[in-house]
N, C-alpha and C positions, 0 to 999 in steps of 0.2 A: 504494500500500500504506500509506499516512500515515495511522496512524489506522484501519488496521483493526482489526476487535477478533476475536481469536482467544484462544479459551478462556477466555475474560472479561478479556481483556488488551489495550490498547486499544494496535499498534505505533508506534513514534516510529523514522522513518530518518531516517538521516542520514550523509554521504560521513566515513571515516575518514580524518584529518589527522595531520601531523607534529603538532600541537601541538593542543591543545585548546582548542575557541572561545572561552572565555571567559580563557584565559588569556591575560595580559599582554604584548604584543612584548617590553619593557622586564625583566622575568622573566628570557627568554631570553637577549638582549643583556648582561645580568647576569652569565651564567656565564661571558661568555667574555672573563674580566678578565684568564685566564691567555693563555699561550704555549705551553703543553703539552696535549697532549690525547692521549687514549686510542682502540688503533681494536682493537676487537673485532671477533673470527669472518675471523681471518687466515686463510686459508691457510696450511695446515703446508708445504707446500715453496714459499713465498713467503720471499724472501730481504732483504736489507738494501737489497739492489740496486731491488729491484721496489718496494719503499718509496718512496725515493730518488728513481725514474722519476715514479710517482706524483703524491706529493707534491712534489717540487720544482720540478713548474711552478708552483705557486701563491706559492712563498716559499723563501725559503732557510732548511734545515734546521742548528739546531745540533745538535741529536742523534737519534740512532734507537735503539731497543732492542727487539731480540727477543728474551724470556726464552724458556728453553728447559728441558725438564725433562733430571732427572737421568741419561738414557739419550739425552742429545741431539737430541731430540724437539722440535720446537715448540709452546708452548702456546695457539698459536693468538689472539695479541694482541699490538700495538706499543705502545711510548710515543712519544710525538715530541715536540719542542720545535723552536719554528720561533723567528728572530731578534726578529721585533717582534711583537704582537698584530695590528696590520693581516693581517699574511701568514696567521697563524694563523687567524683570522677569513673569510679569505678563501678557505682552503683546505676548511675545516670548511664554508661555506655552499656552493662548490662540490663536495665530494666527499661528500656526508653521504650520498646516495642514489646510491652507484657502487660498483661489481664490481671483484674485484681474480681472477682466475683464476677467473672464475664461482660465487666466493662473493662476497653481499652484504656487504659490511665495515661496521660500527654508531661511529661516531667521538661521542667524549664527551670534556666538557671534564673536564683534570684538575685536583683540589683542589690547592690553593694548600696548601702546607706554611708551617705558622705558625714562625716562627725565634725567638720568645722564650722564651726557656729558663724562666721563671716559667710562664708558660702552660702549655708543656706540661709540667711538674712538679703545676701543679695537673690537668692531665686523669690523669696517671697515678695521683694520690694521694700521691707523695711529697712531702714537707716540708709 
């Protein structure tokens, strides 16, 4: 089908990847300067527990958070923090394409919180 032309439009396939051909390994490797990362499309009756199971084979966890809404509800997302970036690292390149309760969970690295109180006084516009 490479290059057919259908309706004066000549097709281009090509197999869908985690990351885009032209982008940079190094790009990637980039984001994961943290410890923390983010996992999306939890399981709402996935617990702290199922977390924990999870990810602790890869790395030992300092923290886990399942925010929850006002009605005690899950919102369907964790934070994590694992002790070193290796673990973290290691966890993320093993689990980025794995099921947790027959949802697909989407793990992202989390932004780095800047701690200079100048910075962010200029992001807010104060002083």
């Amino acid at each position: 089908m490479q290059g057919f032309v259908l309706d004066g439009h000549a097709l281009h396939v090509k197999f869908a990847g985690g990351r885009a051909e032209n982008e940079p390994k190094d790009k990637v490797d980039a984001k994961s300067m943290s410890t923390k990362m983010i996992v999306k499309n939890v399981p709402f009756e996935a617990t702290k527990k199922h977390i924990r199971e999870l990810f602790g084979v890869h790395g030992h966890l300092k923290s886990i958070c399942l925010p929850k809404k006002f009605d005690s509800r899950s919102r369907g997302l964790a934070f994590l923090e694992f002790l070193t970036r290796h673990e973290a690292e290691n966890a993320y390149a093993t689990l980025r394409r794995t099921h947790l309760l027959v949802r697909h969970m989407v793990l992202e690295w989390a932004a780095e919180v800047e701690q200079d109180i100048e910075v962010l006084r200029k992001k807010a516009g104060v002083g």
